[in-house]
N, CA, C and O atoms as a DFTB+ gen file, in Angstrom:
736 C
 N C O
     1  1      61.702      22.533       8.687
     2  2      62.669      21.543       8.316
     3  2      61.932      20.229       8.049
     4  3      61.175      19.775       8.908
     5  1      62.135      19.590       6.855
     6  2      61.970      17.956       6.415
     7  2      61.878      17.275       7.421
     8  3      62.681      17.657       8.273
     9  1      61.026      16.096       7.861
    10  2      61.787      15.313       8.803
    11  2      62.048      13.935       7.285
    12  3      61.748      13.890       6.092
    13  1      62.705      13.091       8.203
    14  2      63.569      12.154       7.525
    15  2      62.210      11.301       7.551
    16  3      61.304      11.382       8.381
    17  1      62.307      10.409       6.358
    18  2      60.763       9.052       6.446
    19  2      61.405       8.258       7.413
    20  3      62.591       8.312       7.737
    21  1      60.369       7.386       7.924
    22  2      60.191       6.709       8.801
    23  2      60.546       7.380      10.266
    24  3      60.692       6.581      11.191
    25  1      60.721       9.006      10.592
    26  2      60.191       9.505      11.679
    27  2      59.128       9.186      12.150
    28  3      59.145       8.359      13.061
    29  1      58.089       9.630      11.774
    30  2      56.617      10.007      11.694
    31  2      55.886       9.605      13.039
    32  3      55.309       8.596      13.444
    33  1      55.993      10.067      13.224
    34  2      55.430      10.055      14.689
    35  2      53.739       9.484      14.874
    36  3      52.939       9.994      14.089
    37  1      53.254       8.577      15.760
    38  2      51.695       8.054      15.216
    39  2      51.963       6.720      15.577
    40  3      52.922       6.352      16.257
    41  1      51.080       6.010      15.097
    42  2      50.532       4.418      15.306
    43  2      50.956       4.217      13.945
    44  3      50.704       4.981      13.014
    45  1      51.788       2.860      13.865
    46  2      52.399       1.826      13.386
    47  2      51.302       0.680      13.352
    48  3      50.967       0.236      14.450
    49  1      50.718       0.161      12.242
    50  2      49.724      -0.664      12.555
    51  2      50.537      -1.934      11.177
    52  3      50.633      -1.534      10.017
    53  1      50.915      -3.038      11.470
    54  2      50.812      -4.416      10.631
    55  2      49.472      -4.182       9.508
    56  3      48.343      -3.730       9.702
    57  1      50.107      -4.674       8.335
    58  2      48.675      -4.531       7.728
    59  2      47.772      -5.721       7.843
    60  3      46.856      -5.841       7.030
    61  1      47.977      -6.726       8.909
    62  2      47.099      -7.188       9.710
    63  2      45.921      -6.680      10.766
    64  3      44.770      -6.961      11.101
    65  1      47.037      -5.697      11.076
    66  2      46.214      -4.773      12.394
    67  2      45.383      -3.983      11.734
    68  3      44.343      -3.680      12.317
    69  1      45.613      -3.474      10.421
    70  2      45.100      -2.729       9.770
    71  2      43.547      -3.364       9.452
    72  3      42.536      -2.917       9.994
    73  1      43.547      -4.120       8.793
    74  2      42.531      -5.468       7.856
    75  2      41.645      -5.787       9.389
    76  3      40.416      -5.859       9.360
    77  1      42.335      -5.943      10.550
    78  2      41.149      -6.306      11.885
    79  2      40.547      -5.171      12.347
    80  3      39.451      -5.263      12.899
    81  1      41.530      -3.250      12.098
    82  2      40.981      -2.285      12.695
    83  2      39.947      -1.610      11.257
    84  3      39.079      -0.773      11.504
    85  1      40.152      -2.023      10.034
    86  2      39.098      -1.960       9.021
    87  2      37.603      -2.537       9.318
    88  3      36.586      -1.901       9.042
    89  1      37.611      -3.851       9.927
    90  2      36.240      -4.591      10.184
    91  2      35.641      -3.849      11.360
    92  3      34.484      -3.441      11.457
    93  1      36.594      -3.748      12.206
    94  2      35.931      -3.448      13.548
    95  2      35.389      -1.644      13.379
    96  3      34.628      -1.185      14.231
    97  1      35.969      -0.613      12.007
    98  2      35.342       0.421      12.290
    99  2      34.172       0.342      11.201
   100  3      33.336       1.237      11.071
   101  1      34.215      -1.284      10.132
   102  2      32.727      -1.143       9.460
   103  2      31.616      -1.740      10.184
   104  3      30.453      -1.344      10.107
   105  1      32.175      -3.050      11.138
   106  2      30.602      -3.126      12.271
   107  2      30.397      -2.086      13.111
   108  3      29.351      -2.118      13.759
   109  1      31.111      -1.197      13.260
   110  2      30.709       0.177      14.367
   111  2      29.653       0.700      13.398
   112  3      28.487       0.765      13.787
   113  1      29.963       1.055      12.237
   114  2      29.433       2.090      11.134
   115  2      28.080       1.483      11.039
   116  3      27.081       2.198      10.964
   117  1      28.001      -0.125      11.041
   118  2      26.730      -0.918      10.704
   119  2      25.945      -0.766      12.268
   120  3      24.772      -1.136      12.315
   121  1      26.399      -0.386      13.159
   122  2      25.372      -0.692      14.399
   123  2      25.012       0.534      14.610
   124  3      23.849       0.694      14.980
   125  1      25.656       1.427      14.485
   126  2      25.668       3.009      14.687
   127  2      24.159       3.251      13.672
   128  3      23.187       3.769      14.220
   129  1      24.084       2.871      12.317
   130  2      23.319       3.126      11.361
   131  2      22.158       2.631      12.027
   132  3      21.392       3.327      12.693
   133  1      22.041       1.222      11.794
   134  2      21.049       0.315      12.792
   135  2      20.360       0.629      14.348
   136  3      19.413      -0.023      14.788
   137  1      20.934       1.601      14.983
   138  2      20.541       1.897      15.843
   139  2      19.756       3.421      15.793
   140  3      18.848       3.788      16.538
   141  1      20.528       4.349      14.444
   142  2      19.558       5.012      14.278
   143  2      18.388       5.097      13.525
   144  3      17.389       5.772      13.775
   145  1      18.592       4.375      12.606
   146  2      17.264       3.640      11.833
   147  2      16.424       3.392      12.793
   148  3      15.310       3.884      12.612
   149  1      16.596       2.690      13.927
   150  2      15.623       1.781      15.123
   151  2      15.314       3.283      15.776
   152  3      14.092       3.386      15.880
   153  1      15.832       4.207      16.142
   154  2      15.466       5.320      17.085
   155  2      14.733       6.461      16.254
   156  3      13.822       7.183      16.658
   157  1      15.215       6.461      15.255
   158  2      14.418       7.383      13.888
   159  2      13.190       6.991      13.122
   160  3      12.241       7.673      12.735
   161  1      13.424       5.865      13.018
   162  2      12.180       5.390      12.449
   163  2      12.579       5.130      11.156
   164  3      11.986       4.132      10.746
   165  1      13.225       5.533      10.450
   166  2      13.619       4.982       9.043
   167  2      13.222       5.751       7.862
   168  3      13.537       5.639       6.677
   169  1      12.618       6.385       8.350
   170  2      11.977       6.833       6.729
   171  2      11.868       8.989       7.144
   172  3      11.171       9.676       6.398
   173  1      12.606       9.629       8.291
   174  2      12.788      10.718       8.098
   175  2      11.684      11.569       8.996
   176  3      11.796      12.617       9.632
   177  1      10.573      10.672       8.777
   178  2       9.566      11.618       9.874
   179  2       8.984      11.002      11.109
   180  3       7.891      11.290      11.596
   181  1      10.038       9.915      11.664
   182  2       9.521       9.425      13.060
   183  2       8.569       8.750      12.838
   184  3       8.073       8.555      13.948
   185  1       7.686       8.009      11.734
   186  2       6.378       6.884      11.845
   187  2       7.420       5.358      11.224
   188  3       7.913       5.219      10.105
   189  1       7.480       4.431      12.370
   190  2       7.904       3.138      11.911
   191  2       7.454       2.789      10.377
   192  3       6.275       2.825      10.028
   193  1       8.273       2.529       9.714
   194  2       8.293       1.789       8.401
   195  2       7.821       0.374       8.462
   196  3       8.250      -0.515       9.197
   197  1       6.944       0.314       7.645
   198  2       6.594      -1.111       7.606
   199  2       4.682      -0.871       6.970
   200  3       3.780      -0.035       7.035
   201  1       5.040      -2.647       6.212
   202  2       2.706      -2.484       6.007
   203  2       2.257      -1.911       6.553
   204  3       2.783      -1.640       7.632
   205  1       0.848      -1.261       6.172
   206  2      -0.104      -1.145       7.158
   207  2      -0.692      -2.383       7.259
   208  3      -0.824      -3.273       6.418
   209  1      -1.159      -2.283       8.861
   210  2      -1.997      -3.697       9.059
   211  2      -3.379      -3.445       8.325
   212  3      -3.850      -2.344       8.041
   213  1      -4.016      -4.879       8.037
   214  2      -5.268      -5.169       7.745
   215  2      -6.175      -5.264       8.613
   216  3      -5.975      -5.156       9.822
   217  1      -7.410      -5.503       8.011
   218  2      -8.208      -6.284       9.538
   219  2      -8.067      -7.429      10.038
   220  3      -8.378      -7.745      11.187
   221  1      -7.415      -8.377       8.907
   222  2      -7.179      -9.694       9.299
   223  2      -5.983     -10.023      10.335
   224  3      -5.770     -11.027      11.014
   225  1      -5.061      -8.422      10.166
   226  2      -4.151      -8.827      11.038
   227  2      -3.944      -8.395      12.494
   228  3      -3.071      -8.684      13.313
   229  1      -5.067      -7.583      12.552
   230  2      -5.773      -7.146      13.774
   231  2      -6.543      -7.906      14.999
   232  3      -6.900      -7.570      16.128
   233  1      -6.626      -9.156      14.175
   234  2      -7.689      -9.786      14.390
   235  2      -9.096      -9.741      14.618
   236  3      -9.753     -10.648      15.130
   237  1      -9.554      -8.578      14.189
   238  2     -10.789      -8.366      13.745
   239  2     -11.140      -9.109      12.449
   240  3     -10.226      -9.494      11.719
   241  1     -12.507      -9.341      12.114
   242  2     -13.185      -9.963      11.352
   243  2     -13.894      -8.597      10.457
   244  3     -14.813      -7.866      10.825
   245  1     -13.116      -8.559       9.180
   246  2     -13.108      -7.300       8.403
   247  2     -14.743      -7.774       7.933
   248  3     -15.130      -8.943       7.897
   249  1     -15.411      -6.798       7.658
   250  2     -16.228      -6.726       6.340
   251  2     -16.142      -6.792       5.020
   252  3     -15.372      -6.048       4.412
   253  1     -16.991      -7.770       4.339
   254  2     -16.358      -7.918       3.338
   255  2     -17.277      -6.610       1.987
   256  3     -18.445      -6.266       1.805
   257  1     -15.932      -6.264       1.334
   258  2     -16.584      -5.321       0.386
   259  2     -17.260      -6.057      -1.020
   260  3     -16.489      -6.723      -1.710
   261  1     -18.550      -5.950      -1.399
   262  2     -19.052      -6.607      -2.453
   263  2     -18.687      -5.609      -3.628
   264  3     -18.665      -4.381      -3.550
   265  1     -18.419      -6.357      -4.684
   266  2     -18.126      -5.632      -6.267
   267  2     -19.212      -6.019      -6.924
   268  3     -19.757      -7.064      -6.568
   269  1     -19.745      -5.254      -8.018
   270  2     -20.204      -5.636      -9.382
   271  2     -20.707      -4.123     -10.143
   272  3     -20.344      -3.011      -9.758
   273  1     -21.456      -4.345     -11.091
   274  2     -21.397      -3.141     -12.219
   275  2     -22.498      -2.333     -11.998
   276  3     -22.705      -1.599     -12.964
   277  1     -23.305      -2.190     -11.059
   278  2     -23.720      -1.462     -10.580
   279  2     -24.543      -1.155      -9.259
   280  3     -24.360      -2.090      -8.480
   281  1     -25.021      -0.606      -8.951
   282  2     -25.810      -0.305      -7.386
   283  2     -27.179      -0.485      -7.705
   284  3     -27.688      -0.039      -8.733
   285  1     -27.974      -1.340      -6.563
   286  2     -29.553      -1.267      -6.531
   287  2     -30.035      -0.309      -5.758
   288  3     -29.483       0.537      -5.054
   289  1     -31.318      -0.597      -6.020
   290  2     -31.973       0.179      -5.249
   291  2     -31.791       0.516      -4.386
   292  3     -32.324       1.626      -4.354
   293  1     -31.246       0.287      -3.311
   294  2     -31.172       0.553      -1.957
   295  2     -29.567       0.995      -1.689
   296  3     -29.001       1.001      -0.596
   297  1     -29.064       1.319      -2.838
   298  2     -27.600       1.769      -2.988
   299  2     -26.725       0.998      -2.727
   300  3     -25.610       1.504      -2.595
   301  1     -26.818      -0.134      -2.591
   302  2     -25.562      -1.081      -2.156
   303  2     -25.612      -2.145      -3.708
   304  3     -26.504      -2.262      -4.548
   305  1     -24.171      -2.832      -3.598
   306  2     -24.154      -3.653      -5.241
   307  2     -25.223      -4.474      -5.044
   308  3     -25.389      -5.057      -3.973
   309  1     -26.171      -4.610      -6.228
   310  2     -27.067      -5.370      -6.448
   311  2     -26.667      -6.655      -7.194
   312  3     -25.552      -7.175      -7.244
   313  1     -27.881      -7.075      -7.791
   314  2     -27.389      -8.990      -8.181
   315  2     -26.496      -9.097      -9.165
   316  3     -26.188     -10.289      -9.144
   317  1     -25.877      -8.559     -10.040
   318  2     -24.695      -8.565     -10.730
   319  2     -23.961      -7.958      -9.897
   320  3     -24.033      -6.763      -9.610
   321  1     -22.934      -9.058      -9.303
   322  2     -21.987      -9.217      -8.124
   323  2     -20.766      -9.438      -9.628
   324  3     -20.957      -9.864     -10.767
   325  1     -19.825      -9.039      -9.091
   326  2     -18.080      -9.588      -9.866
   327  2     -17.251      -9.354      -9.745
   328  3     -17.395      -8.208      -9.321
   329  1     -16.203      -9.540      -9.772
   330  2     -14.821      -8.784      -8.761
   331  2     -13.664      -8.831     -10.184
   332  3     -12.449      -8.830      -9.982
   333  1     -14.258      -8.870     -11.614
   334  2     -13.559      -8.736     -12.236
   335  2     -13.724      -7.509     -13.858
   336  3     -14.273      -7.865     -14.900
   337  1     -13.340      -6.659     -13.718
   338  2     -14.052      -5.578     -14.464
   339  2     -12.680      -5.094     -15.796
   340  3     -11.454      -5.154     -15.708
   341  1     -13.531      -4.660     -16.878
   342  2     -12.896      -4.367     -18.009
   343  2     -12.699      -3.077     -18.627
   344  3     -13.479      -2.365     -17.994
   345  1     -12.191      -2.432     -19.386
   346  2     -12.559      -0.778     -19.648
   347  2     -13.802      -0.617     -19.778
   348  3     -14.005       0.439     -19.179
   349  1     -15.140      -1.115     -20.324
   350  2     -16.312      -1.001     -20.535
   351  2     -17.368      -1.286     -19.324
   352  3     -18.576      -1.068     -19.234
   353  1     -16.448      -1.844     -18.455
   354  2     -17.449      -1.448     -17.013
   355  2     -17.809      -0.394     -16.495
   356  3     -17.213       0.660     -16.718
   357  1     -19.008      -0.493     -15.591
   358  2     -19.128       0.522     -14.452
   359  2     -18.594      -0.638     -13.054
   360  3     -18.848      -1.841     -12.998
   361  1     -17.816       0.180     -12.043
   362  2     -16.789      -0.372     -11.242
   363  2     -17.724      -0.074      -9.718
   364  3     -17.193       0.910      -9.204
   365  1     -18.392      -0.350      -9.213
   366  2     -19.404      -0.089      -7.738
   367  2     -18.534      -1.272      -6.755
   368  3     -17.995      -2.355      -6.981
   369  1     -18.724      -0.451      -5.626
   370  2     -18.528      -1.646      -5.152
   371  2     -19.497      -0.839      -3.529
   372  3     -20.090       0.236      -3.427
   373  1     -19.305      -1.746      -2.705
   374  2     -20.603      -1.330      -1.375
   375  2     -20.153      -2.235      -0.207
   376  3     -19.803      -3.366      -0.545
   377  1     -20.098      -1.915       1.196
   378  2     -20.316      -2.768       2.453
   379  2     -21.345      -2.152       3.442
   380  3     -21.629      -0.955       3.495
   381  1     -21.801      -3.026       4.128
   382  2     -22.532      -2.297       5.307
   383  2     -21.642      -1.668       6.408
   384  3     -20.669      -2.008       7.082
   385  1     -22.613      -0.359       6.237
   386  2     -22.212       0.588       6.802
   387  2     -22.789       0.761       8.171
   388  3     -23.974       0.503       8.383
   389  1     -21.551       1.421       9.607
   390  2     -22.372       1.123      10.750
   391  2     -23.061       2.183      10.942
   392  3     -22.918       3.063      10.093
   393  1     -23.911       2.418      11.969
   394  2     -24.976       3.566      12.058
   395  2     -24.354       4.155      13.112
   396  3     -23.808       3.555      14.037
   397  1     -24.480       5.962      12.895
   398  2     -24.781       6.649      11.681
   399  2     -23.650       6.015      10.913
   400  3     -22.669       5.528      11.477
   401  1     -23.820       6.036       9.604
   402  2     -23.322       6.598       8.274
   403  2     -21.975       7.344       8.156
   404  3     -22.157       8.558       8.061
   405  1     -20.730       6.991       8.134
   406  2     -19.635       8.181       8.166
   407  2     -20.216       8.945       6.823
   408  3     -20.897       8.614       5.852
   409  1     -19.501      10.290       7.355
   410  2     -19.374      11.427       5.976
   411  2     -18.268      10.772       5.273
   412  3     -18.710      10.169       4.296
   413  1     -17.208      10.678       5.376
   414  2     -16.233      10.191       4.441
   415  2     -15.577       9.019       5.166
   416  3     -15.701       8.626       6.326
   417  1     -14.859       8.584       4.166
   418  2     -14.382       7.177       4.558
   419  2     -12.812       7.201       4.180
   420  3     -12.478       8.386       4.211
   421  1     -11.878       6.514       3.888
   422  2     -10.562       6.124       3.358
   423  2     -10.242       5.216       2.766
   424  3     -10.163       4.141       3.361
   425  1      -9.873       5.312       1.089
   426  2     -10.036       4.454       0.789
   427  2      -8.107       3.287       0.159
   428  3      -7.218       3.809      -0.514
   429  1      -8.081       2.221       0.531
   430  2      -6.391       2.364       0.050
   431  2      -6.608       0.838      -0.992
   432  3      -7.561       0.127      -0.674
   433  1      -6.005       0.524      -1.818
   434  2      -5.672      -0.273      -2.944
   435  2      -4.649      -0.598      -3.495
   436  3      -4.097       0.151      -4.301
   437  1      -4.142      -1.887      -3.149
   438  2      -3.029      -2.512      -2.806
   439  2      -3.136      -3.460      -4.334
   440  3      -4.071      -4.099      -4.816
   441  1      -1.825      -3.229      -4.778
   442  2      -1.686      -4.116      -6.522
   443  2      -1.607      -5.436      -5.447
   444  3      -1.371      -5.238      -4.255
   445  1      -1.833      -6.822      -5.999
   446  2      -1.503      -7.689      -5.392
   447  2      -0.920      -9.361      -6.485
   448  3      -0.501     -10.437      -6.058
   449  1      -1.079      -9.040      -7.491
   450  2      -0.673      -9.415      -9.040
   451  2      -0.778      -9.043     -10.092
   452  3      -1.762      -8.371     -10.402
   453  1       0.148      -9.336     -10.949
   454  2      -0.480      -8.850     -12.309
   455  2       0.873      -7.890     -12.641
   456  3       1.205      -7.501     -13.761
   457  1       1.426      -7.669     -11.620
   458  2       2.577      -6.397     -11.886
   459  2       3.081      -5.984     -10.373
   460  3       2.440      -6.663      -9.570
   461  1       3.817      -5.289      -9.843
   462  2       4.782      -5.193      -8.641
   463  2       3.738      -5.438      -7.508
   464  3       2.674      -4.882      -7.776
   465  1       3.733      -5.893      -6.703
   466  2       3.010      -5.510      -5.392
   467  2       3.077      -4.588      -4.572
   468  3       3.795      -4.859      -3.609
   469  1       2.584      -3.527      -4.559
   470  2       3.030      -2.216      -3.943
   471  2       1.461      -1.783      -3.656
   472  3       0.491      -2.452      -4.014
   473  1       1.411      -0.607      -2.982
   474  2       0.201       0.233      -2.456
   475  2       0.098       1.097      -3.408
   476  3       0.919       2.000      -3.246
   477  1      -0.464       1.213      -4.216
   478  2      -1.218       2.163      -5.968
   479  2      -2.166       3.293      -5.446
   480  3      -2.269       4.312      -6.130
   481  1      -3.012       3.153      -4.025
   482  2      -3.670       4.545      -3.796
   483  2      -3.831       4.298      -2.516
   484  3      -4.546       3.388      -2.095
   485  1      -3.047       5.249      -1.654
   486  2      -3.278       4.911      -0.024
   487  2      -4.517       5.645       0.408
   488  3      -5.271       6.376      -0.234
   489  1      -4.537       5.161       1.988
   490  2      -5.461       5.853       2.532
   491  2      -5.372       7.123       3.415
   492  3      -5.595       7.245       4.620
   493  1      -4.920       8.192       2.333
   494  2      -4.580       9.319       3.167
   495  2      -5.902      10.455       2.940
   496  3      -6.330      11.372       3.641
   497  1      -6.141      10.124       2.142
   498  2      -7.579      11.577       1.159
   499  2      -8.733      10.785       1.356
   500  3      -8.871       9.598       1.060
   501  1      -9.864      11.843       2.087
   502  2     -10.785      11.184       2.339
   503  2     -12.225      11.444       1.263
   504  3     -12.570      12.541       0.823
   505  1     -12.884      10.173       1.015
   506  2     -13.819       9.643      -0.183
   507  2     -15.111       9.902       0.666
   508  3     -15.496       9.755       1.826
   509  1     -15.531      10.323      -0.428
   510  2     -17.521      10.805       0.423
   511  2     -18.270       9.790      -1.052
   512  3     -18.215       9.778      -2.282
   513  1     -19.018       8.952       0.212
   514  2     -19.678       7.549      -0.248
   515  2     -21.358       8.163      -0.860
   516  3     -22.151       8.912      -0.290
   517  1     -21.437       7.603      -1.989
   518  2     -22.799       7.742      -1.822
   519  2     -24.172       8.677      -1.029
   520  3     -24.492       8.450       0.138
   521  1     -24.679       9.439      -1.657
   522  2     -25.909      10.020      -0.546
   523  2     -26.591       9.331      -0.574
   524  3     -26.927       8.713      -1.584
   525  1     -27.199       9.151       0.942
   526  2     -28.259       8.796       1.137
   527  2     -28.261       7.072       1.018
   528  3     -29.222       6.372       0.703
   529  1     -27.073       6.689       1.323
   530  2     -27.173       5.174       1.209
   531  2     -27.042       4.648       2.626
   532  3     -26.399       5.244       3.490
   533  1     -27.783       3.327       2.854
   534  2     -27.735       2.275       3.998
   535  2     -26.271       1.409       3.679
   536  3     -26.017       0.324       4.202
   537  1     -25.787       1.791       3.162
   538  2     -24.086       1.335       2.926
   539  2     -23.271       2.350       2.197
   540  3     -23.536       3.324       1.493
   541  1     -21.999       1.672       2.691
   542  2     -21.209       2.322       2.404
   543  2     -20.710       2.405       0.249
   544  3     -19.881       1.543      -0.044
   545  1     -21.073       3.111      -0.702
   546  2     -20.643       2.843      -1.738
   547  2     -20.461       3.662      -2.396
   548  3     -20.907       4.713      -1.936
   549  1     -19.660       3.820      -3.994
   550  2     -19.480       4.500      -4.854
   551  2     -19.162       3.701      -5.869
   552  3     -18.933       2.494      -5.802
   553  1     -19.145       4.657      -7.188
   554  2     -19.475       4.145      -8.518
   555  2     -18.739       4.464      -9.348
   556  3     -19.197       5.543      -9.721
   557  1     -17.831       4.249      -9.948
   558  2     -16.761       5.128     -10.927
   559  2     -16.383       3.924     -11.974
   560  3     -16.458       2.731     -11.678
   561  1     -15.830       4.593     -13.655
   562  2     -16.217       3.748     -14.297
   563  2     -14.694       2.998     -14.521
   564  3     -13.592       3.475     -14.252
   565  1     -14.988       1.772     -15.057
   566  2     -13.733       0.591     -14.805
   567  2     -12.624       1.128     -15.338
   568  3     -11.499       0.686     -15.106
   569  1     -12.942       2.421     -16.318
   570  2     -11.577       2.620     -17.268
   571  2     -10.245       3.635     -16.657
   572  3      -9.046       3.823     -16.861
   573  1     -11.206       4.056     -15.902
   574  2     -10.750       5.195     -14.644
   575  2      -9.626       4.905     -14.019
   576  3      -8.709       5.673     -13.728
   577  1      -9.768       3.240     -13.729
   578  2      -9.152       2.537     -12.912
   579  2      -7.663       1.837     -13.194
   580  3      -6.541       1.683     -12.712
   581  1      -8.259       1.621     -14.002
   582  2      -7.433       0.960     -15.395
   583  2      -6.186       2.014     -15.804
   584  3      -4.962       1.878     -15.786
   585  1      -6.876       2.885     -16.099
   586  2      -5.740       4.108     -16.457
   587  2      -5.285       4.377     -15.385
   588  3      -4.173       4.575     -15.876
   589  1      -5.091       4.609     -14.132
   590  2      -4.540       4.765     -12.969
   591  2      -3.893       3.863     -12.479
   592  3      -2.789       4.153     -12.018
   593  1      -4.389       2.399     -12.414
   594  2      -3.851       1.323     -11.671
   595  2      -2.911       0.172     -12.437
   596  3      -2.098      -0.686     -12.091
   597  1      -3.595       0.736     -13.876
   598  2      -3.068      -0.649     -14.762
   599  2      -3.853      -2.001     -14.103
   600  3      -4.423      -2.278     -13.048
   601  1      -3.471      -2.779     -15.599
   602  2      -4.298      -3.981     -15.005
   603  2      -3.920      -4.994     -13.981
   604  3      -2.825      -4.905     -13.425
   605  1      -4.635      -5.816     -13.735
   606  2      -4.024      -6.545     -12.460
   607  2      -5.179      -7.151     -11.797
   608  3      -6.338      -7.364     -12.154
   609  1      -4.133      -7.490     -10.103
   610  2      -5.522      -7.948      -9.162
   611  2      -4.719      -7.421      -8.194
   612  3      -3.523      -7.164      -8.055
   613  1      -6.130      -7.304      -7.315
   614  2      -6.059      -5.712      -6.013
   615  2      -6.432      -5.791      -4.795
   616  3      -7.542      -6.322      -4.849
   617  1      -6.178      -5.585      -3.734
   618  2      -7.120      -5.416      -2.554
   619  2      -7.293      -4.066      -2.021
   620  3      -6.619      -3.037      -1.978
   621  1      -8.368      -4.426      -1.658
   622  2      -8.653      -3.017      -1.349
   623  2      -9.178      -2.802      -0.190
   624  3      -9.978      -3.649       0.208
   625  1      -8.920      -1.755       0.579
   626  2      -9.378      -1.804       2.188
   627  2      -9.956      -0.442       2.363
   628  3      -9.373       0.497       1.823
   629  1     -10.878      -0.260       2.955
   630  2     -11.704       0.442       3.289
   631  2     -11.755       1.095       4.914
   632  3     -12.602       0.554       5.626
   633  1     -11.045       2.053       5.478
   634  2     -10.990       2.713       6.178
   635  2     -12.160       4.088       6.979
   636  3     -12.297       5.257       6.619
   637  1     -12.697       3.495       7.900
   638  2     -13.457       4.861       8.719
   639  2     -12.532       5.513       9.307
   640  3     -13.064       6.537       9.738
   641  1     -11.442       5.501       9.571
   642  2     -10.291       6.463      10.463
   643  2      -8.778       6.230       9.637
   644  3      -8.214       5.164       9.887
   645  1      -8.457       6.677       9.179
   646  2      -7.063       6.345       8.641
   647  2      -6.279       5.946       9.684
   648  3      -5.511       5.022       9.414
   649  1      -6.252       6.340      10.709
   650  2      -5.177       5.601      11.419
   651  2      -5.738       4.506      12.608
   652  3      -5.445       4.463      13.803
   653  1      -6.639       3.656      11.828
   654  2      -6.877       2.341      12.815
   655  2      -7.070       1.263      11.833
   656  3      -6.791       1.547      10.669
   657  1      -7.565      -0.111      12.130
   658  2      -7.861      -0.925      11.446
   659  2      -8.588      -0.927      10.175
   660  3      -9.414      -0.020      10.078
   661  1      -8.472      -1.828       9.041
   662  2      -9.464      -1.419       8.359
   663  2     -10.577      -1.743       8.449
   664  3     -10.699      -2.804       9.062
   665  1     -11.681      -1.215       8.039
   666  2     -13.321      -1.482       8.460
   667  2     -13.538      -2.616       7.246
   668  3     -14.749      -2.832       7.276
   669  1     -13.194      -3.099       6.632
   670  2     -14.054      -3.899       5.047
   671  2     -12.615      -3.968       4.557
   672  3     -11.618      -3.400       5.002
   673  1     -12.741      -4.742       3.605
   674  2     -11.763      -5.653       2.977
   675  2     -12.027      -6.625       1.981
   676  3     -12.817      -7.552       2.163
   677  1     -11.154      -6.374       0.543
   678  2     -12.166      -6.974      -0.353
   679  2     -10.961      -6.878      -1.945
   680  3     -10.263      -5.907      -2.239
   681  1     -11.064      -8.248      -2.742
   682  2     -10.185      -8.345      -3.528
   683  2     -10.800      -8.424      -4.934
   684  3     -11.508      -9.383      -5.239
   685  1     -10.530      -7.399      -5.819
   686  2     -10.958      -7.051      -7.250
   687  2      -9.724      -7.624      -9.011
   688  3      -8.765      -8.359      -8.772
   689  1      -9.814      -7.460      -9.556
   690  2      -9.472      -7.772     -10.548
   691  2      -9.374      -6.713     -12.116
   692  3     -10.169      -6.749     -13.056
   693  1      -8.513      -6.097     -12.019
   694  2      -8.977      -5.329     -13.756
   695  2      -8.454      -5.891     -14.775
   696  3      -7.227      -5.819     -14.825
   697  1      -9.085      -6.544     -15.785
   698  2      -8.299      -6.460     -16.809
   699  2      -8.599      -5.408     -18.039
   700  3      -9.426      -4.507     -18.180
   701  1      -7.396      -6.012     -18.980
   702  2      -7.272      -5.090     -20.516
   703  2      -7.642      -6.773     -21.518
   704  3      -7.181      -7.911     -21.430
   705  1      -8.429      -6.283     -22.191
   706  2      -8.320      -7.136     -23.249
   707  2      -7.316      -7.626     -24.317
   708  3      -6.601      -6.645     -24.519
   709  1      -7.047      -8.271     -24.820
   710  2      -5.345      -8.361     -25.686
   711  2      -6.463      -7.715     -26.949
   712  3      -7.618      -8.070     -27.183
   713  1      -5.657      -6.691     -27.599
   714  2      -5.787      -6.693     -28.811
   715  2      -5.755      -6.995     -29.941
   716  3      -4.700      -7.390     -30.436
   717  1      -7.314      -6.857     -30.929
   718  2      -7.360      -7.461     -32.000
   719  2      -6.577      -8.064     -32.967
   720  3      -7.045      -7.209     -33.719
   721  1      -5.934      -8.623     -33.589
   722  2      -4.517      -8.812     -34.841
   723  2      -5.560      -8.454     -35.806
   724  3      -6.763      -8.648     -35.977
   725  1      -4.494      -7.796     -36.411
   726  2      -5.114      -7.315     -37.434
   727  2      -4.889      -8.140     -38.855
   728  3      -5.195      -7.602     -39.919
   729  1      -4.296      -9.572     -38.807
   730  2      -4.567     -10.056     -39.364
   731  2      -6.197     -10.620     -39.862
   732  3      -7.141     -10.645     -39.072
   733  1      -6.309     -11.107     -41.498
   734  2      -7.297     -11.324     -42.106
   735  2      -7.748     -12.847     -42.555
   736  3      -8.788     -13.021     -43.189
């Protein structure tokens, strides 16, 4: 059987009561979220979201990584030093390394102008430096970079353990040249 309207059996709410019991179940919804974000971690696999720290923010006194276009003798960048490289470079860069020598290192590269600021190659895959060098270095050519990173300016941090401070620390530059006009 029908019942007649305005039976209805239930809570009667003013659409005042309504408009105050609307807010009060969207700050529940907002603390509820907020609290599991804070207990989850945010991002799905339990590691806090957020930068990685530097060395500077460690307060350690990072090493600084030297740039230029190629390696001397003794495998570390020699006297053409530059922190600003073009497609036609060779891209080296080198720090002192502590003794022994790691086998591999980590390397991560942070855009820092030029285009979004974001992390372009973290430090998860580990880089085998140079043989046989009294520092830490490698050599790859500027265009490499370029095509991967786009142009810009970069920092770059240099990791012996991925999950501690960084060991070296050091800010580079790529550019692209503007192209010719082909006006005459």
């Amino acid at each position: 059987m029908a019942r007649a309207p305005g039976n209805e059996r239930g809570l009667r709410l003013s659409p005042r009561q309504r408009t105050i019991a609307g807010w009060v179940a969207a700050i529940a919804l907002i603390i509820g979220v907020a609290v599991a974000f804070r207990v989850l971690g945010g991002n799905a696999d339990g590691i806090t979201v957020g930068p990685s720290a530097t060395a500077s923010d460690s307060g350690a006194d990072p090493r600084v990584i030297a740039f230029g276009t190629a390696l001397g003798a003794d495998d570390a960048v020699g006297a053409e030093t530059t922190n600003r490289f073009t497609a036609g470079d060779t891209f080296a860069y080198s720090v002192d390394g502590p003794s022994p020598l790691p086998v591999a290192v980590y390397v991560e590269v942070r855009r820092t102008g030029g285009g979004p600021a974001e992390t372009v190659q973290a430090a998860t895959e580990q880089r085998v430096p140079q043989e046989r060098a009294p520092a830490i270095a490698f050599v790859v050519p500027a265009v490499d970079l370029i095509d991967k990173f786009g142009a810009g300016e970069y920092l770059m941090l240099l990791y012996l353990d991925a999950d501690e401070a960084p060991y070296a620390e050091g800010a580079f530059e790529l550019v692209v040249p503007p192209s010719p006009s082909g006006d005459s």
